[in-house]
C-alpha atoms as one frame of an Amber mdcrd trajectory, in Angstrom:
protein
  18.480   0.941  12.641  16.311  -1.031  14.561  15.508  -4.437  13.022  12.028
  -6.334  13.452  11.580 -10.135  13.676  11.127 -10.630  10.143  14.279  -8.964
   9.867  16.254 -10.735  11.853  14.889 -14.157  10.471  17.236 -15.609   7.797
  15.486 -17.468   5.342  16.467 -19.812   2.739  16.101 -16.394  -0.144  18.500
 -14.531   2.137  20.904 -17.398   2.019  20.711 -17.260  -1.965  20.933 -13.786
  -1.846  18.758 -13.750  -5.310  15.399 -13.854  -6.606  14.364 -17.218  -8.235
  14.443 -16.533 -11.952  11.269 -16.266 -12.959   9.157 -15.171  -9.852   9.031
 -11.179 -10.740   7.252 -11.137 -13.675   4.778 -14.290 -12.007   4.011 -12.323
  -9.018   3.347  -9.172 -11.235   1.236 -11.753 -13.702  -0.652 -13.398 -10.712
  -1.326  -9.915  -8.977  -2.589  -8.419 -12.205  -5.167 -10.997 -12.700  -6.603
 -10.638  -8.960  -6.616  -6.825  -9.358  -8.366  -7.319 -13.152 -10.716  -9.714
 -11.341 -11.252  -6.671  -8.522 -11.579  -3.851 -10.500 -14.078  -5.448 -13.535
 -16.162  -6.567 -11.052 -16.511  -3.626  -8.505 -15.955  -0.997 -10.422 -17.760
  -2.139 -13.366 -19.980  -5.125 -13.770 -21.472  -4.861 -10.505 -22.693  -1.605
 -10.196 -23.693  -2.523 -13.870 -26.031  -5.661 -12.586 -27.532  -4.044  -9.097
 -28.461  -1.104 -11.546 -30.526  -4.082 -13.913 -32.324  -5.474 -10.756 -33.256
  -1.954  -8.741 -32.031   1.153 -10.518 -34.035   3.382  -7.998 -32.177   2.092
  -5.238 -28.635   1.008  -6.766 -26.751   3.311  -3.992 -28.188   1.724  -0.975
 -28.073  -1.637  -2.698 -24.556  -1.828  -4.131 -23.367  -0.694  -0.689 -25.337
  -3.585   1.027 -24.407  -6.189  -1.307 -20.731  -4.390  -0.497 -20.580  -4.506
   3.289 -22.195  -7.965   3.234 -19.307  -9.609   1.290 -16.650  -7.639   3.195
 -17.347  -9.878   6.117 -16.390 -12.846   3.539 -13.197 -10.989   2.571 -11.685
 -10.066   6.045 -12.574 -13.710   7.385 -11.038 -15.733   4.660  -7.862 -14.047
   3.575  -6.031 -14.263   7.500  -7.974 -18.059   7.490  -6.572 -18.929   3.987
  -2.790 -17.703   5.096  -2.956 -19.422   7.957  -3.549 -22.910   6.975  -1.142
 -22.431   3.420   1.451 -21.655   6.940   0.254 -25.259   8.279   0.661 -26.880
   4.981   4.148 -24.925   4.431   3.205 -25.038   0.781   1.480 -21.314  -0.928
   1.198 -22.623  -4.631  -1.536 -25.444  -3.625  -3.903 -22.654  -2.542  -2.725
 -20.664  -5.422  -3.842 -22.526  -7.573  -7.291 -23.958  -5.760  -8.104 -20.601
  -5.119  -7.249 -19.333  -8.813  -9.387 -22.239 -10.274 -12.472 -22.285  -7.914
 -12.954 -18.031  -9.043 -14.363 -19.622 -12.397 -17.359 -20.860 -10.834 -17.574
 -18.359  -8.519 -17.720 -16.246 -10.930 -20.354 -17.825 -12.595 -22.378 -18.135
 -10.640 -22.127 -14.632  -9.821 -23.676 -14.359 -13.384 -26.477 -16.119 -13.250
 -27.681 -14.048 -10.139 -31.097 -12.282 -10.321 -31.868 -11.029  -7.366 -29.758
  -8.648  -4.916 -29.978 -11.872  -2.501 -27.896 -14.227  -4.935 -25.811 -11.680
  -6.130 -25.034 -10.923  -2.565 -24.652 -14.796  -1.994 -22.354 -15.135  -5.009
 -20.096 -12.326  -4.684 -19.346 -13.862  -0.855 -18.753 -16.568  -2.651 -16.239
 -14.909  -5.002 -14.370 -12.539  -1.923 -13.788 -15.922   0.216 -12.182 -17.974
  -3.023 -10.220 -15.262  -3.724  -8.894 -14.312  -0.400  -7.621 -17.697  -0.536
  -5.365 -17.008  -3.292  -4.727 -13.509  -2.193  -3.250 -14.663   0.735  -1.321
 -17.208  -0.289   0.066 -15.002  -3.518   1.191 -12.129  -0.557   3.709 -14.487
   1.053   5.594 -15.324  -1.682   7.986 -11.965  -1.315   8.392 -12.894   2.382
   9.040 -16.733   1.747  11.272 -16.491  -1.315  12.421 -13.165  -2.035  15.177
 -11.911   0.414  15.595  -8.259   1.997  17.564  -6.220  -0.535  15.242  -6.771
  -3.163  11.464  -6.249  -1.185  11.287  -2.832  -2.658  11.750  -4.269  -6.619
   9.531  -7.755  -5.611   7.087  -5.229  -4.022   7.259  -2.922  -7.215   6.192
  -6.119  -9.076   3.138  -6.940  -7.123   2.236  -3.061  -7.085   2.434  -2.929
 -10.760  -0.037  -5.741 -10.662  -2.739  -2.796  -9.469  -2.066  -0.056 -12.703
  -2.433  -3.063 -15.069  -5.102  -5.033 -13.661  -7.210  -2.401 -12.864  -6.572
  -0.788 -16.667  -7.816  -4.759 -17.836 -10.548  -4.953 -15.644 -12.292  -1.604
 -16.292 -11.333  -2.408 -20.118 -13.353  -5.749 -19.824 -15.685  -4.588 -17.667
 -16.646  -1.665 -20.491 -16.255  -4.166 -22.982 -19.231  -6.812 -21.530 -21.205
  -4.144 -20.386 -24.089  -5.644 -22.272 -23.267  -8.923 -21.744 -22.584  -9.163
 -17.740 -22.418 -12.715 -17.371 -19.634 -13.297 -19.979 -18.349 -10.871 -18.677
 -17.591 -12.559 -15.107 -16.662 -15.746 -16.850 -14.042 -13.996 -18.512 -12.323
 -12.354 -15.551 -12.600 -15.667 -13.409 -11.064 -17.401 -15.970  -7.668 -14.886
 -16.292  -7.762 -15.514 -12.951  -7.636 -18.996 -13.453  -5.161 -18.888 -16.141
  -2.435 -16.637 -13.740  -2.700 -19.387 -10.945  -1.604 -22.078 -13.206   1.065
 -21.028 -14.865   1.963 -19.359 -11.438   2.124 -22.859  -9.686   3.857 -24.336
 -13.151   6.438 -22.201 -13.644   7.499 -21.021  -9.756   8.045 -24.266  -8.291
   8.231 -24.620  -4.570   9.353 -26.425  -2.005   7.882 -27.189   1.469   9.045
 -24.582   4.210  11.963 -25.920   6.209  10.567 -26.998   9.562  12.152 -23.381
  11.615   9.836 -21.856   8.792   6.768 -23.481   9.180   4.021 -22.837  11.738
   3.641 -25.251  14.400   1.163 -27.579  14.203  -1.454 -26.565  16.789  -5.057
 -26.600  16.901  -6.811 -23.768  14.438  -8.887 -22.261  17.548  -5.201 -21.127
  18.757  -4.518 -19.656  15.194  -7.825 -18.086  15.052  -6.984 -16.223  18.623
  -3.564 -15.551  17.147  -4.845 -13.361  14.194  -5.743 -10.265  16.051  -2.576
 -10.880  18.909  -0.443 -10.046  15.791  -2.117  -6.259  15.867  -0.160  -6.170
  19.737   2.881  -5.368  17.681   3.726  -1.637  17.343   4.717  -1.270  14.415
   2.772  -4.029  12.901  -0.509  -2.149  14.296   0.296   1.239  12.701   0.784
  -0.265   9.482  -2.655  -2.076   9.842  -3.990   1.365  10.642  -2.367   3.281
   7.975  -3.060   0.565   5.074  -7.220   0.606   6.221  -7.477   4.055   6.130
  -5.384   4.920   2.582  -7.262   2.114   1.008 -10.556   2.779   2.566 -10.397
   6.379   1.142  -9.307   5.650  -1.956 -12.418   2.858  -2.818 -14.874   4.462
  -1.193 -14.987   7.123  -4.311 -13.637   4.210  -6.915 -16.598   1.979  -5.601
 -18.660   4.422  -7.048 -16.998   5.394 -10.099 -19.433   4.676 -12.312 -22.224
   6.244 -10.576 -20.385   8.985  -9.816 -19.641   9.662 -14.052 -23.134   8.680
 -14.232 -24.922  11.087 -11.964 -22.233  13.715 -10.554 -19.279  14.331 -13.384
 -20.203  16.523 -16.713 -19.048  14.580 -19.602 -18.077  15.616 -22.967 -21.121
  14.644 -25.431 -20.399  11.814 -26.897 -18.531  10.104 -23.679 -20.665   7.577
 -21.881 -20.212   6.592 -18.074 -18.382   3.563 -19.215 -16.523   4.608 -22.091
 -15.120   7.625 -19.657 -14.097   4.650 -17.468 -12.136   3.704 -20.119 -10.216
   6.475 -20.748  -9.878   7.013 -16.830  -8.124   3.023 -16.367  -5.418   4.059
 -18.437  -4.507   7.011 -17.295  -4.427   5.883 -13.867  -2.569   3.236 -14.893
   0.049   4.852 -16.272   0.734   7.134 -13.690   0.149   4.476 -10.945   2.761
   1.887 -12.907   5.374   5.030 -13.275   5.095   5.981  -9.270   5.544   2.139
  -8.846   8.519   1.575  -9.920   9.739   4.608  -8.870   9.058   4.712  -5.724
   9.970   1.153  -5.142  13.376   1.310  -6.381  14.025   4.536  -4.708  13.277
   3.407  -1.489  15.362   0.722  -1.500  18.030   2.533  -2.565  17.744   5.266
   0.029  16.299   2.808   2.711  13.291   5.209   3.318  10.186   3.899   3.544
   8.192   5.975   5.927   8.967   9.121   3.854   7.386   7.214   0.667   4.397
   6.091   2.286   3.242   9.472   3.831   4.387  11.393   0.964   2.017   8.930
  -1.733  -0.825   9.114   0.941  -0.440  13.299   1.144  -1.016  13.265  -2.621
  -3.863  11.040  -2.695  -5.617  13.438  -0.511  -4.811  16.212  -2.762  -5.898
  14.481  -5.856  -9.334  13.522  -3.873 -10.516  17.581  -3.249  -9.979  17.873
  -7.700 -13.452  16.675  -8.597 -15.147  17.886  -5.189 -13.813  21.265  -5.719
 -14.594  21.114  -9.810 -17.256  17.893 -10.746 -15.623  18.275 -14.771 -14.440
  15.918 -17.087 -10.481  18.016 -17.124 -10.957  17.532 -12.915 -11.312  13.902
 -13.329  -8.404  13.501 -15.614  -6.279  15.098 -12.902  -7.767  13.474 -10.104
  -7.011  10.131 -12.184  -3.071  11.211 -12.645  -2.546  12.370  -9.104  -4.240
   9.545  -7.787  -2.253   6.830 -10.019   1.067   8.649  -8.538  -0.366   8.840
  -5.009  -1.286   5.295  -4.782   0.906   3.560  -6.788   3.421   4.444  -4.789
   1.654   3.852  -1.555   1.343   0.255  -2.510   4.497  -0.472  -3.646   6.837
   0.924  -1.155   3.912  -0.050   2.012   4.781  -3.712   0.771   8.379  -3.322
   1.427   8.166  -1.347   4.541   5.314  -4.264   5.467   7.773  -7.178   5.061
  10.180  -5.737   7.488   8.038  -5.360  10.560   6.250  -8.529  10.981   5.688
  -9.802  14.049   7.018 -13.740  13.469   8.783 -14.583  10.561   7.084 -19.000
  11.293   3.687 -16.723  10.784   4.524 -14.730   7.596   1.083 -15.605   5.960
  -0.887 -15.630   8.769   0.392 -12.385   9.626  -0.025 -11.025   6.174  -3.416
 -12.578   6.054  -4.437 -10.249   8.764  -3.001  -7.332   7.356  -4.340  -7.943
   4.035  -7.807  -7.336   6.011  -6.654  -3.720   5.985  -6.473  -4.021   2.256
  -9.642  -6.607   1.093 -11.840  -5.184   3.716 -12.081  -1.501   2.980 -11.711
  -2.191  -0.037 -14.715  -4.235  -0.415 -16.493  -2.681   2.577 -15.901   1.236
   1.235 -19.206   0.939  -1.315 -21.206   0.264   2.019 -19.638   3.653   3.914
 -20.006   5.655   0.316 -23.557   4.655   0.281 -24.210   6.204   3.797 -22.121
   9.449   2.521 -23.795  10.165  -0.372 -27.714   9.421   0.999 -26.968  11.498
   4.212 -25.553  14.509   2.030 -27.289  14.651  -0.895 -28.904  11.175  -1.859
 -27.159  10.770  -4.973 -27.022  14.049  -6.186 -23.887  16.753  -6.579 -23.819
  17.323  -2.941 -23.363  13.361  -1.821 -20.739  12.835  -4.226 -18.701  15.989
  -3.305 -18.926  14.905   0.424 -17.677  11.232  -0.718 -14.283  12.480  -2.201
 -14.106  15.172   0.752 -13.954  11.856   3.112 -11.608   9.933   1.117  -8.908
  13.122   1.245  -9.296  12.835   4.949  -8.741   9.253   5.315  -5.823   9.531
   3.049  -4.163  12.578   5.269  -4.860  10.171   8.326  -3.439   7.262   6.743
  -0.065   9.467   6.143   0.388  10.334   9.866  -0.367   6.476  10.519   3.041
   5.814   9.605   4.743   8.093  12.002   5.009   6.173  14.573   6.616   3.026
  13.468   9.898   2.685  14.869  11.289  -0.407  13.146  12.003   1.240   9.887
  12.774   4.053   8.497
């Protein structure tokens, strides 16, 4: 088998031949909270508050605020990565970036109009890109090859439970929005200390470290990493999975809302409720699964295309049948597809970057195939449901139509890498 860069470079983990005690259940604790701080806001509290400024327009609105603050997110995390790879030190922006989401946050909840919440929620993508990207190169900095697929499994398993939290808290401070916010940034803030207390560090050895030239050359670097093959195709697979998948979770609740016939008695956010869970549970099971199993076979391509063909799948459930049972299934098939997805796309990630002295900074731009359609699929859903139905059964039905084709696209994205398997 072919081996990439990152492969070939031995670091000071591959010399121990162990994970540091500790650092699993911190990377799953520190992932969590970023993914509870994700999901309770977009999925939740935000749709929540554009709906209390302009319910007439909330589509077009939550998309704009959306696509605005994706700019934020795919600037900051590569920017973020590469100057933790200058500083050869990850915990530092950790825990900055971990402590500044309080009063990001906050300020996110005392917005009024769709201009500060716009503002604010910038504000909230860029501080916590920073600690995104820093969190992400822990696994390549400390954990060493035989164990990506369990470290990865970790940090996936930080998606099912955060995301079960978040829509949990978000339900829970429906009424009280602001709190709300303030309560997220500060689990945020909690995960980065006891991240940075408890997984001490030490400074990369110099072969490690980046070299120590001007930021315009990093800033040209960022997009010469997307030159590599392989590194390219997993760029283009990771964008298109992800964008699929939150274009229809960006609009969960509007979607239950306006689309979905609930069982009387079931509100929009109580169903949202019942749907984190679920998804959680199958999303945590595929996980593990899928992350063990790949190291153990050493397939990773297979993984990846297989989780992305059932995401499609569970995608056409609700656009073929808009029920309550549909989205229970589409919430189970979905948890399998992309649980796995995430977990085993990590390891397979890990092993084909392009330069093992620019592990963050090379992360950081592939985590802009992550944090940007993620944050930027409310802005494409917007344009999907006006143009096919403006909200109604028809828009909605298009929306999940789209994300089963991005998903299907995203699984023949991985065919052509060549430097695993």
């Amino acid at each position: 088998m072919a081996l990439s860069a990152r492969q070939e470079q031995v670091s000071p983990s591959d010399h121990a031949a162990r994970v540091p005690r500790g650092l699993m259940p911190l990377l799953m604790l520190g992932n969590t909270a970023m993914f509870t701080l994700y999901i309770g806001v977009g999925g939740v509290l935000l749709p929540l508050q554009i709906e209390q400024i302009d319910q007439a327009d909330k589509v077009a609105l939550l998309g704009l605020v959306s696509g605005v603050s994706a700019v934020f997110a795919t600037l900051f995390n590569p920017v973020a990565g590469a100057l933790s790879d200058r500083s050869g030190r990850r915990n530092p922006w950790i825990l900055g970036g971990g402590l500044a989401a309080v009063g990001a946050m906050a300020l996110l909840g005392g917005a009024d109009t769709v201009l500060l919440v716009t503002i604010a929620w910038c504000v909230g993508q860029a501080v916590m890109n920073v600690f995104q990207a820093a969190l992400t190169s822990v696994v390549p900095d400390r954990v060493p090859l035989s164990a990506r697929g369990r470290a990865s499994a970790a940090v996936g398993l930080g998606m099912p439970i955060g995301s079960t939290i978040g829509a949990l808290l978000g339900s829970a401070f429906a009424d009280r929005v602001g709190t709300g916010y303030l309560v997220l940034g500060a689990f945020v803030a909690l995960s980065a200390v006891l991240f940075t207390s408890f997984a001490r560090e030490k400074p990369l050895p110099v072969v490690a470290r980046v070299e120590q030239v001007p930021l315009k050359r990093q800033f040209a670097a960022f997009l010469g990493a997307l030159r590599h093959h392989d590194f390219r195709w997993a760029f283009i697979g990771r964008a298109l999975l992800v964008l699929g998948y939150f274009c229809v979770f960006g609009y969960q609740l509007y979607i239950l809302q306006d689309h979905i016939a609930l069982p009387p008695g079931i509100g929009p956010e109580a169903a949202i409720a019942i749907l984190a869970p679920v998804n959680a549970a199958a999303m945590a099971l595929s996980t593990v699964v899928g992350g063990v199993l790949s190291d153990r076979l050493d397939r990773r391509k297979l993984f990846v295309a297989l989780s992305a063909v059932i995401s499609a799948v569970a995608l056409t459930v609700p656009a073929v049948s808009p029920t309550w049972p549909a989205m229970l299934v589409f919430a189970v098939l979905n948890g399998l597809g992309f649980g796995c997805f995430m977990a085993v796309d990590n390891a397979l990630v890990s092993m084909i970057l392009p330069s093992a002295e620019d592990a963050a900074r090379d992360l950081g731009v592939l985590n802009m195939a992550q944090a940007g359609p993620q944050i930027l699929a409310p802005f494409a859903a917007s344009v999907i449901v006006s143009l096919c139905g403006g909200g109604q059964g028809g828009g909605y039905t298009a929306l999940f139509l789209a994300g089963a084709v991005l998903s299907l696209l995203g699984a023949l994205a991985v065919r052509p890498i060549r430097g695993v398997r």
